[in-house]
Backbone as a chain_set.jsonl record, in Angstrom:
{"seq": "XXXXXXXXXXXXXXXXXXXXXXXXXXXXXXXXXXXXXXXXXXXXXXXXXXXXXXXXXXXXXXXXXXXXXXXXXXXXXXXXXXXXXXXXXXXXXXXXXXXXXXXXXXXXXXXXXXXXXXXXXXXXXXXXXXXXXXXXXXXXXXXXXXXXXXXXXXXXXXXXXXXXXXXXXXXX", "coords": {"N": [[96.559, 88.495, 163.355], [97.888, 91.09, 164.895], [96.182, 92.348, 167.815], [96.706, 94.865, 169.136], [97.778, 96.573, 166.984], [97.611, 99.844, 165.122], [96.831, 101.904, 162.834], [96.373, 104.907, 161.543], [93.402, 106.396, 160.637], [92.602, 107.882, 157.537], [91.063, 110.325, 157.566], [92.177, 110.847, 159.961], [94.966, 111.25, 159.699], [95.088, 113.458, 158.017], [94.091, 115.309, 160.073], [95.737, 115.241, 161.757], [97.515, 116.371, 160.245], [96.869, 118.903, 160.172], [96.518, 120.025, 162.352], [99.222, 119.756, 163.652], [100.44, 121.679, 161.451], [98.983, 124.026, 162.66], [100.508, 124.417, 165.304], [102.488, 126.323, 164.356], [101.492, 128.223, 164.17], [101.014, 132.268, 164.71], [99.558, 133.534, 166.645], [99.19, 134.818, 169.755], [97.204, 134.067, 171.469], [95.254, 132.083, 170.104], [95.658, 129.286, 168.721], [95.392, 127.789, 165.321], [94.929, 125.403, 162.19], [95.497, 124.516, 158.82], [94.863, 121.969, 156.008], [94.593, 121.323, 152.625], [93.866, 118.785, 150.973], [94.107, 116.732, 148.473], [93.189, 114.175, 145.985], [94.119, 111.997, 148.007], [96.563, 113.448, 148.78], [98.771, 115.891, 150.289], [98.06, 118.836, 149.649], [98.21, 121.52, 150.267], [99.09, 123.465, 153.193], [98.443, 125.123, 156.066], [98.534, 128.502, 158.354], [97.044, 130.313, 161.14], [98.417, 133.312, 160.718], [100.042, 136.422, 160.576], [100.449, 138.115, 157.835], [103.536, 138.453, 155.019], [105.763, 140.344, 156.191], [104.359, 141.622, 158.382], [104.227, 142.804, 161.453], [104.194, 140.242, 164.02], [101.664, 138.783, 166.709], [103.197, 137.54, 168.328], [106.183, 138.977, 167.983], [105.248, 141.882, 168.65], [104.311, 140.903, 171.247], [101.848, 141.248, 172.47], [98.442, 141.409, 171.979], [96.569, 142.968, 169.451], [93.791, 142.864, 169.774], [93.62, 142.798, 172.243], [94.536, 145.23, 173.077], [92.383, 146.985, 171.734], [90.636, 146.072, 173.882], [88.842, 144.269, 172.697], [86.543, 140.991, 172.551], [88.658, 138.631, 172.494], [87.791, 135.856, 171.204], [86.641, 137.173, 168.956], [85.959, 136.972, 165.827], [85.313, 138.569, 163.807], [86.36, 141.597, 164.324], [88.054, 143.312, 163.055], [90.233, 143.919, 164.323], [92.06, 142.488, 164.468], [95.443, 140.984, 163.212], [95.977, 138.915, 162.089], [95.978, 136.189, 158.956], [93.266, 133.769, 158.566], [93.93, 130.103, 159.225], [92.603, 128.748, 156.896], [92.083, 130.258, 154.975], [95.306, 131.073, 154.39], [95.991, 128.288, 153.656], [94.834, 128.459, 151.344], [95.836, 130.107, 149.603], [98.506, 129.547, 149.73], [98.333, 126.85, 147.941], [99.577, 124.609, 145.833], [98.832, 123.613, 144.07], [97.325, 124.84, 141.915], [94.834, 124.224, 140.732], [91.978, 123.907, 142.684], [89.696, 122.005, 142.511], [87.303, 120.103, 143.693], [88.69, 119.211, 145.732], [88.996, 118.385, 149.678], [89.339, 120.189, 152.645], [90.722, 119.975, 155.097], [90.448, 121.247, 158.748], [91.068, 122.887, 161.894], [89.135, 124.53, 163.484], [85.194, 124.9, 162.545], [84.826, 126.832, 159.628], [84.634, 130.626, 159.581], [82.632, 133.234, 158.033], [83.837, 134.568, 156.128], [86.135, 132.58, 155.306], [84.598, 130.427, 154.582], [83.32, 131.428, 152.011], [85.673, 131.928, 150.247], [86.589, 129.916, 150.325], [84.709, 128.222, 149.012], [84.633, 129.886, 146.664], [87.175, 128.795, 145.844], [86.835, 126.022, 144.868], [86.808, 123.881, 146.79], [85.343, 121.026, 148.033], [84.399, 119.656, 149.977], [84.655, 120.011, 153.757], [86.156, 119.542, 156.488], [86.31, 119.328, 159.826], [87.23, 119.829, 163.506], [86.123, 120.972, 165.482], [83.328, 123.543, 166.322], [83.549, 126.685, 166.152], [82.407, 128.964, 167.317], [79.449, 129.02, 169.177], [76.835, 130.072, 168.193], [74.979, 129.958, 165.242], [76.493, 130.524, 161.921], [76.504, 132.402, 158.916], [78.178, 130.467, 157.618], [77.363, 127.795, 157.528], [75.241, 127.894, 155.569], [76.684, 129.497, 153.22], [78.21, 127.078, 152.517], [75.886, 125.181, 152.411], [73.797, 126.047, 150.146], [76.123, 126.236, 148.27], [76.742, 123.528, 147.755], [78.691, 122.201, 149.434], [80.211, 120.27, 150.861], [80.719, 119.04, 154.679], [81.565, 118.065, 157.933], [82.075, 117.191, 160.974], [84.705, 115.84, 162.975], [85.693, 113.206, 164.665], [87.864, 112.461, 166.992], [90.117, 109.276, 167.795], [91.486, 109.357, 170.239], [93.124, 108.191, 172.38], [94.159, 106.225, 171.185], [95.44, 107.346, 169.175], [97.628, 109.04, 170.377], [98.945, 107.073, 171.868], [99.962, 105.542, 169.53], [101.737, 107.621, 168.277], [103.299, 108.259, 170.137], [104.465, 105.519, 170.434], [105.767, 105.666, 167.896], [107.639, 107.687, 167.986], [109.273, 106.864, 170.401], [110.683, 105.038, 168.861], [112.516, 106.023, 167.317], [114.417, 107.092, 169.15], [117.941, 106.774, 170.046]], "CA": [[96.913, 89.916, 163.37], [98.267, 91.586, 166.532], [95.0, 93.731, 167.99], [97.689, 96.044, 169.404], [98.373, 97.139, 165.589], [96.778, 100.606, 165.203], [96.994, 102.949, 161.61], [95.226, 106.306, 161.913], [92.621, 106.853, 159.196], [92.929, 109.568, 156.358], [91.111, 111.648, 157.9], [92.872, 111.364, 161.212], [96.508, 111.327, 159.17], [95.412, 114.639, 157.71], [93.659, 116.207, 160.38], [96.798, 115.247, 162.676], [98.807, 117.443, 159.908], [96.726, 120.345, 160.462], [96.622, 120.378, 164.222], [101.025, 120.193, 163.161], [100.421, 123.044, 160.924], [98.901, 125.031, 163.624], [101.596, 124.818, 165.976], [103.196, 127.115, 163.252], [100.637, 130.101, 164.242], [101.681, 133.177, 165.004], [98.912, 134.189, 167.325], [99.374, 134.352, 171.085], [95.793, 133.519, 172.007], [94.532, 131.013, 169.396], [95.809, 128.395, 166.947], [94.746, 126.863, 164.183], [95.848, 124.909, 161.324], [94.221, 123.377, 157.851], [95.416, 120.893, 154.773], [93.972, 120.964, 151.524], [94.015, 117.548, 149.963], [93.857, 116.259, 146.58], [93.59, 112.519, 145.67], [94.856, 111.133, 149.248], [97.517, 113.774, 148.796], [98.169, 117.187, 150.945], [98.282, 120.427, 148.608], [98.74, 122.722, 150.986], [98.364, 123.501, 154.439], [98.43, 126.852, 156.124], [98.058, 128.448, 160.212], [96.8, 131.869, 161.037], [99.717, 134.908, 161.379], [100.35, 137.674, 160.283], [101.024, 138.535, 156.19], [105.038, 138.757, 155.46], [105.977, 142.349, 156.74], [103.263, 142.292, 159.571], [104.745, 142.063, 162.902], [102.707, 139.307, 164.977], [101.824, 138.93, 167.839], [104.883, 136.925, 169.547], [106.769, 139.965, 167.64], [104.605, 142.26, 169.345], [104.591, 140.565, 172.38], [100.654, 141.884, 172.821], [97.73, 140.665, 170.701], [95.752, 143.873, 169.227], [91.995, 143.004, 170.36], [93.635, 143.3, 173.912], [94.626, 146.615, 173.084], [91.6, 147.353, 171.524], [89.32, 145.978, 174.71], [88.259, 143.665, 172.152], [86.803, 139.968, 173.405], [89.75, 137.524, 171.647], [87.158, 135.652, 170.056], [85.497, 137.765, 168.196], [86.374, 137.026, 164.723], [84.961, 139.553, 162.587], [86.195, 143.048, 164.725], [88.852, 143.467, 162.091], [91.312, 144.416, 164.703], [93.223, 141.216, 164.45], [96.216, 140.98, 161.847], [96.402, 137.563, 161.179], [95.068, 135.64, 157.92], [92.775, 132.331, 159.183], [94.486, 129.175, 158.4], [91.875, 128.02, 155.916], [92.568, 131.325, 154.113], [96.371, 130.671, 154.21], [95.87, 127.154, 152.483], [94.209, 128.317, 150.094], [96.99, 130.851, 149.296], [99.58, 128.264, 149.404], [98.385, 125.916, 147.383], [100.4, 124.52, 144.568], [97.908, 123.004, 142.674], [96.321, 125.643, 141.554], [92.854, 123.765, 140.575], [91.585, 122.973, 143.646], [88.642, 121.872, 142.767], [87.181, 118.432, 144.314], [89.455, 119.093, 147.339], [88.962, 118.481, 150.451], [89.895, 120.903, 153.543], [90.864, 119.818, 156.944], [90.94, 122.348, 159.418], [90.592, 122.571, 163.245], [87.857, 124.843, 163.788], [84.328, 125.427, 161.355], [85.278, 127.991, 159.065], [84.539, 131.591, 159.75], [81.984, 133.181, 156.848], [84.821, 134.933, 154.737], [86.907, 131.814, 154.894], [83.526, 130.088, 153.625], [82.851, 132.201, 151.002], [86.927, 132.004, 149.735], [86.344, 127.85, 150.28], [83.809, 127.969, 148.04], [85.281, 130.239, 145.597], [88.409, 128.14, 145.267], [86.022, 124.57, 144.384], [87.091, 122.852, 147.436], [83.795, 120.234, 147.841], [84.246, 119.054, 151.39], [85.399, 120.572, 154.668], [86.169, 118.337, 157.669], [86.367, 120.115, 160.785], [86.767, 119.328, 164.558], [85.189, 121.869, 166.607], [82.815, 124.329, 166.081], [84.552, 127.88, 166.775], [81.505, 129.015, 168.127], [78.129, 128.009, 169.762], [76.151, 130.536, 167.571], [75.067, 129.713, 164.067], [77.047, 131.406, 161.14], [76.447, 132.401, 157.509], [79.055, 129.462, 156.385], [76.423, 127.027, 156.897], [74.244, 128.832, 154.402], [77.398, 129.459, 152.297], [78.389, 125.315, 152.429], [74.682, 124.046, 152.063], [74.034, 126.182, 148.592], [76.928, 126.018, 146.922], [76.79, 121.855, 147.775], [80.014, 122.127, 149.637], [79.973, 118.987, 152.504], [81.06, 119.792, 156.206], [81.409, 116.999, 158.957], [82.433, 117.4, 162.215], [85.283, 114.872, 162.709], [85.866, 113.12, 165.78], [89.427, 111.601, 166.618], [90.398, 108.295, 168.722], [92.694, 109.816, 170.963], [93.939, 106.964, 173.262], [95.242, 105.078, 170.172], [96.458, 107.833, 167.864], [98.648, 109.197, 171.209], [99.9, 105.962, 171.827], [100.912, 105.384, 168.0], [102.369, 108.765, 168.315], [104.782, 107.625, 171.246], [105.763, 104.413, 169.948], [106.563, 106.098, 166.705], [109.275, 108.708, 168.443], [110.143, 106.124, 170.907], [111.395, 103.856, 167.773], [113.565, 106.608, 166.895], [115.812, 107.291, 170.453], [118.924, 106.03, 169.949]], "C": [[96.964, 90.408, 164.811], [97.387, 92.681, 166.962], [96.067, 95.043, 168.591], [97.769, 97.228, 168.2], [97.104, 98.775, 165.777], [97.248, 101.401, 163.832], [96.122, 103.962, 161.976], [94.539, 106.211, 160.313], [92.956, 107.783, 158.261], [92.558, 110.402, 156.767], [91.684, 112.23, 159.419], [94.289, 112.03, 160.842], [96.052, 113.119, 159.226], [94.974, 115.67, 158.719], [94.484, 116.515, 161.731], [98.054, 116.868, 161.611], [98.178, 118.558, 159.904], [96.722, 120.876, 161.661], [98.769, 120.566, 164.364], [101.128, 121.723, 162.606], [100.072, 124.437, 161.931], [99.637, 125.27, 164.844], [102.64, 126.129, 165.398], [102.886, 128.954, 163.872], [101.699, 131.141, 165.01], [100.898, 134.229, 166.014], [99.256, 134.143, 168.816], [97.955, 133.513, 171.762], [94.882, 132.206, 171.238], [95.399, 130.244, 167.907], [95.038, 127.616, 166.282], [95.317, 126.507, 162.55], [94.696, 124.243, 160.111], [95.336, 122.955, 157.015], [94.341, 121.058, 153.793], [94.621, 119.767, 150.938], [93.089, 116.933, 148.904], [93.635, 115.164, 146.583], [94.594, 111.82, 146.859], [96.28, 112.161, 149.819], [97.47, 115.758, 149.147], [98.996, 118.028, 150.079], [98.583, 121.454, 148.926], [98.285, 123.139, 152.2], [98.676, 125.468, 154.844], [97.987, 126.48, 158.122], [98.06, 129.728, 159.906], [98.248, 132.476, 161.803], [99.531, 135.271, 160.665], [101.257, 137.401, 158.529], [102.928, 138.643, 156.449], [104.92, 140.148, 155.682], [105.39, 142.624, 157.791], [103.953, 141.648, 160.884], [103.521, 141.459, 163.433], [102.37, 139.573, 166.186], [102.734, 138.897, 169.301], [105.574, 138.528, 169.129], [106.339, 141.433, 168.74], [104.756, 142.788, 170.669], [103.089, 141.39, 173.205], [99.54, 141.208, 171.367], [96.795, 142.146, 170.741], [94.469, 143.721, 169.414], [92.343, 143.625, 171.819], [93.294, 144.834, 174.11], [93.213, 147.836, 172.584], [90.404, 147.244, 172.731], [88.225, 144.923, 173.895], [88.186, 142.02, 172.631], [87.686, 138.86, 171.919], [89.181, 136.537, 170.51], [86.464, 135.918, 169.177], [86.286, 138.271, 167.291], [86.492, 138.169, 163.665], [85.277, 141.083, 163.355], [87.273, 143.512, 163.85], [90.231, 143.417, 163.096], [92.773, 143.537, 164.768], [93.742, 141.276, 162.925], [96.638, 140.218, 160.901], [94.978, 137.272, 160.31], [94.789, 134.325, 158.702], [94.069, 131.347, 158.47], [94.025, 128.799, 157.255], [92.464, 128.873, 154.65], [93.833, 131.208, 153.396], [96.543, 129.646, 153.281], [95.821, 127.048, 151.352], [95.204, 128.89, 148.901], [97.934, 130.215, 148.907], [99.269, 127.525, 148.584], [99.195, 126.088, 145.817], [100.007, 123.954, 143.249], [97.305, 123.754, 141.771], [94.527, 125.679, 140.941], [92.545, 123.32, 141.942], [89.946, 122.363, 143.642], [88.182, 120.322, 142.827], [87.815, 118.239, 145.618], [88.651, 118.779, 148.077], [89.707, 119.18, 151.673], [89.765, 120.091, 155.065], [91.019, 120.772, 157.712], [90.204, 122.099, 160.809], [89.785, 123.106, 163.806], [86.965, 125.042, 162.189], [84.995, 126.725, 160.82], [84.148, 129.223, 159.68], [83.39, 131.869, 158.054], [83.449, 133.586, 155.66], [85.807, 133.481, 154.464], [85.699, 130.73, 154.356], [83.739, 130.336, 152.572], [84.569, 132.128, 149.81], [87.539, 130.142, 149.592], [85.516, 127.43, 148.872], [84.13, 128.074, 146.744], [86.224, 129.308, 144.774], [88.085, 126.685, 144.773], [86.405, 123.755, 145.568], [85.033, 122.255, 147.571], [83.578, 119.784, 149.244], [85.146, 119.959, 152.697], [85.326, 119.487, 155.898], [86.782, 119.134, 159.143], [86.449, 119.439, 162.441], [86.352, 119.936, 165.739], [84.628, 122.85, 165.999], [83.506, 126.168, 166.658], [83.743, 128.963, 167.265], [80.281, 128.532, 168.578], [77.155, 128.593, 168.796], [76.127, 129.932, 165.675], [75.152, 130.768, 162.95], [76.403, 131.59, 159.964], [77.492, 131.364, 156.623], [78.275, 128.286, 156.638], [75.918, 127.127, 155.796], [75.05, 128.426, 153.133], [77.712, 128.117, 151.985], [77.123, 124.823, 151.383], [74.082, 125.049, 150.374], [74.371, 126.182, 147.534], [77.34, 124.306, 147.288], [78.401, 121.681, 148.568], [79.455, 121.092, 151.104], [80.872, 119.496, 153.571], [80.266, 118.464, 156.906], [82.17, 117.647, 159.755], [83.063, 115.912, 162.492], [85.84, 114.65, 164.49], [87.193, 111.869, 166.156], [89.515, 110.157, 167.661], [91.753, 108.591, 169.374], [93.43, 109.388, 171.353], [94.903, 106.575, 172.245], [96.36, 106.244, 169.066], [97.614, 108.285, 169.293], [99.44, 108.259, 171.162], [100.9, 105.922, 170.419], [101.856, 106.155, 167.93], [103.679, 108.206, 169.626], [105.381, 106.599, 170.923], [106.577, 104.506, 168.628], [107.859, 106.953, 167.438], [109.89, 107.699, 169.428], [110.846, 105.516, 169.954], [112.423, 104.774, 167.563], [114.685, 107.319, 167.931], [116.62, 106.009, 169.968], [119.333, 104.968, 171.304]], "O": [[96.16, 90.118, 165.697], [97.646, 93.835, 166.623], [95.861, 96.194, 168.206], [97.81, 98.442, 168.396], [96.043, 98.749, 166.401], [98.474, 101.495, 163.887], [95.165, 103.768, 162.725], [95.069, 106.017, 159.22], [93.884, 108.532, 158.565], [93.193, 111.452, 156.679], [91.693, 113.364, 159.898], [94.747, 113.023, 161.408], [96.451, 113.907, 160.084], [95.303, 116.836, 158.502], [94.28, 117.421, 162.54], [98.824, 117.75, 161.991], [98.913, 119.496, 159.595], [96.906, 122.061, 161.939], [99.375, 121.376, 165.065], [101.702, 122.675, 163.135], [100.671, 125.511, 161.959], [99.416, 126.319, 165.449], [103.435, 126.727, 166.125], [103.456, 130.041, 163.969], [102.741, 130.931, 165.63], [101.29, 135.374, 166.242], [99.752, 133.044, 169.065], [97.946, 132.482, 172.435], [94.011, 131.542, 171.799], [95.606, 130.537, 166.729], [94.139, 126.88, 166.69], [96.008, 127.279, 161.886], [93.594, 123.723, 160.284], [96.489, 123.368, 157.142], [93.178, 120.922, 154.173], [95.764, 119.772, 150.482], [91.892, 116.763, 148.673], [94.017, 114.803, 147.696], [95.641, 111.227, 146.6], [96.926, 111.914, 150.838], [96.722, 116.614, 148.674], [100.203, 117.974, 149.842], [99.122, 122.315, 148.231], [97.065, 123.207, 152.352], [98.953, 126.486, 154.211], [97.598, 125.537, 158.811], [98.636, 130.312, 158.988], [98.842, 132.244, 162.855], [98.836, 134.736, 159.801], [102.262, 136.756, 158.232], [103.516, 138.823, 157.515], [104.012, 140.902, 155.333], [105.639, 143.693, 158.348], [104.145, 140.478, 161.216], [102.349, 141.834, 163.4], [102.77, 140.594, 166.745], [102.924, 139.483, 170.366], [105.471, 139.346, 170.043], [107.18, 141.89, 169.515], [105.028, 143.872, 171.185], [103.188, 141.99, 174.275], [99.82, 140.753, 170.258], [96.324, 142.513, 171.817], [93.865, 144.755, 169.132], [91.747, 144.516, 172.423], [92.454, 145.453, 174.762], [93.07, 149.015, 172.908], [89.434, 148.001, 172.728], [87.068, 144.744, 174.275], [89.225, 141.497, 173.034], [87.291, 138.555, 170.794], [89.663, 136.337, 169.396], [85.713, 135.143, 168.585], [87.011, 139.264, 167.348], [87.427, 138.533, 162.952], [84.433, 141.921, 163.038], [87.343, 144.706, 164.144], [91.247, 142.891, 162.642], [93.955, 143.796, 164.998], [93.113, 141.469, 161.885], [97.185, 140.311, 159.803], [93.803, 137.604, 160.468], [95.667, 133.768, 159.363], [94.86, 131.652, 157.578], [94.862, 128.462, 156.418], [93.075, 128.441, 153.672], [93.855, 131.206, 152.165], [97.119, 129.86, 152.215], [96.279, 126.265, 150.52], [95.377, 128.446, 147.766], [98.278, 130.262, 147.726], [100.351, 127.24, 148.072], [99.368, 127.03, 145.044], [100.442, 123.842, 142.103], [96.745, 123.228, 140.809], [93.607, 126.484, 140.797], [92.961, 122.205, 142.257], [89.201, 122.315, 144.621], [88.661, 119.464, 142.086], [87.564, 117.343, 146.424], [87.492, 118.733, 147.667], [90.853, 118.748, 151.797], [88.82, 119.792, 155.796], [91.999, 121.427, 157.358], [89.183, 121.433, 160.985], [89.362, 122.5, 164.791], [87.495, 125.235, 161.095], [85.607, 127.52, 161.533], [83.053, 128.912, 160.146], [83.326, 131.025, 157.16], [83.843, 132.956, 154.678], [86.212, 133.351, 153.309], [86.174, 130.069, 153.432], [84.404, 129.528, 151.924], [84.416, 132.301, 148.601], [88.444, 129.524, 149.03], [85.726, 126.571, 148.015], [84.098, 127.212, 145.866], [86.189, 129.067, 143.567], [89.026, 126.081, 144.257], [86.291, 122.571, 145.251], [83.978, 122.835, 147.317], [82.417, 119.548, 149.582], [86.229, 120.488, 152.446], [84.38, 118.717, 156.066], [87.981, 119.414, 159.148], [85.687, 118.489, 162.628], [86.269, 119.394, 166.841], [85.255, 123.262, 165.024], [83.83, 126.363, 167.83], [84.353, 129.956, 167.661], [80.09, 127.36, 168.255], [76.416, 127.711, 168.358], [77.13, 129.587, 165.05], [74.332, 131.678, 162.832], [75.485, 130.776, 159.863], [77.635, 131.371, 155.401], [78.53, 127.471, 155.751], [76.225, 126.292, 154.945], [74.713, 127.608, 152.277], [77.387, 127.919, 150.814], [77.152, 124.358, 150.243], [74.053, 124.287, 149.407], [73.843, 126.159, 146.423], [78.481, 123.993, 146.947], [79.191, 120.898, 148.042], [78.603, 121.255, 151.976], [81.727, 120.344, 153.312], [79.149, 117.98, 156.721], [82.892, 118.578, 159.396], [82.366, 114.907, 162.353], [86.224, 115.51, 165.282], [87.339, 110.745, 165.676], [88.589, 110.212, 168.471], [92.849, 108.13, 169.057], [94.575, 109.746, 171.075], [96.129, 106.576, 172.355], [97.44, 106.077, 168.5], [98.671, 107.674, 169.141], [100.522, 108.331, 170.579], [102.099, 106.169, 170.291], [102.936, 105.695, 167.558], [104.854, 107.864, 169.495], [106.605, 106.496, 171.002], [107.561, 103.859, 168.272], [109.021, 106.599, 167.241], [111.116, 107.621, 169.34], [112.015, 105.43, 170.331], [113.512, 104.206, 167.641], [115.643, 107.979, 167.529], [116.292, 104.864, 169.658], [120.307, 104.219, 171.229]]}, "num_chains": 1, "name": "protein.A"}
């Protein structure tokens, strides 16, 4: 076998299509992206913007905390218009049972997107950064209602590479 050979794992595959999904966002200051998957298979992904009808931020062309004096990360001041990604996902999905899922998403959830994780039966969350240093109420919310949460850590070198010799294969 050629050690060169490299496959990304499942949870790299999917947690590559939510870091995709969040290119999508509609925020100027922060993206983020998640996947709900089913049985190996993605159910629905989602990135934070703005509801249909709500001008965004690109739209905008200003992000409303600014305007408010508000600091950018600070989740809970309401003044921001976009729905989280996790939130979004959940919205989207086409399965409509989600329960047993698993969520990928690129930062720890926020508490309301907890609490709307929970609701919907997902069982696992897989995460790769913490979205702040302080500790939240979606621990709490996770570790009672039995919902699992890892902190997922990627092999960068090799999935890049893979990633280049895959689009190189396809120049004409």
């Amino acid at each position: 076998m050629n050690d060169n050979f490299f496959r990304p794992s499942w949870d790299e595959y999917f947690m590559l299509s939510a870091i995709i999904a969040a290119t999508r966002s509609s925020c100027i200051k922060f993206n983020s992206g998640a996947v709900i998957v089913k049985n190996k298979r993605i159910i629905a992904s989602g990135y934070n913007g703005n509801p249909p009808g709500v001008k965004s931020c690109f739209e905008q062309k200003y992000c409303n905390k600014d305007v408010a004096g508000i600091d950018w990360s600070d989740k809970g001041s309401g003044h921001c218009l976009a729905t989280h990604a996790e939130a979004n996902a959940i919205i989207q999905n086409h399965e409509k049972d989600l329960t047993g899922s698993t969520l990928y998403c690129l930062h720890f959830p926020c508490n309301e997107c907890a609490k709307l994780i929970t609701s919907s039966g997902i069982k696992e969350v897989v995460y790769l950064k913490m979205y702040r240093e302080k500790v939240s109420n979606s621990e709490l919310i996770f570790n009672q209602a039995k919902v699992k949460f890892r902190k997922m850590v990627f092999q960068k070198e090799k999935l890049i590479q893979k990633m280049i010799e895959v689009i190189d294969s396809t120049k004409e």
